[in-house]
N, C-alpha and C positions, 0 to 999 in steps of 0.2 A: 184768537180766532183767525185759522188760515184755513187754505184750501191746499192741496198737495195732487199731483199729478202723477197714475201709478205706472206702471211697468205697460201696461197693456195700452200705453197712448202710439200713437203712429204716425206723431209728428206731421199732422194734418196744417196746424196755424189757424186753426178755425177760433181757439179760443184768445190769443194776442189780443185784437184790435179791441175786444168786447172788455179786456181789462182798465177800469177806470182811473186805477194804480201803476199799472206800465208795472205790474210785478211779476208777469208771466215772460221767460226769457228763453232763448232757443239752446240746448244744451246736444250734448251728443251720448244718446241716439234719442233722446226724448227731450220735449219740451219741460222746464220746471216752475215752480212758484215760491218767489223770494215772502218765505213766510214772518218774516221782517216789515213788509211793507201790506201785503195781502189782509184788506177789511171785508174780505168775501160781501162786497160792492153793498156796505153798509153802508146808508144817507147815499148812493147813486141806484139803487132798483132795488126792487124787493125779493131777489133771489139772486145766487152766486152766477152771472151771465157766462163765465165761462163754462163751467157745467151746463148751463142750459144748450150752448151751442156744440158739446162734444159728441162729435158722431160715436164714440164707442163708450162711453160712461168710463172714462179711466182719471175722472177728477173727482176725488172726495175729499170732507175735511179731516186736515190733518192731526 
């Protein structure tokens, strides 16, 4: 279970700080998620936080 960051992100940083994994990392020209470490914030909130904070919906699961 991961989350994945699509084409369509704009490199905002909205969704970083909300990661409780540190799996979300700055890449060029889009942010990515280290689907290695990513528990789509299972046992920390009951829905994937950085999804909930992307302003343009470019994070679904992977």
């Amino acid at each position: 279970m991961a989350m994945k960051i699509t084409d369509e992100c704009i490199a905002c940083g909205a969704c970083v700080p909300e990661c409780p994994t540190e799996s979300i990392t700055e890449d060029t020209p889009i942010y990515i998620i280290n689907a290695d470490t990513c528990v789509e914030c299972v046992g920390h909130a009951d829905a994937p936080q950085c999804k909930d904070v992307c302003p343009v919906d470019c994070i679904v699961k992977a």
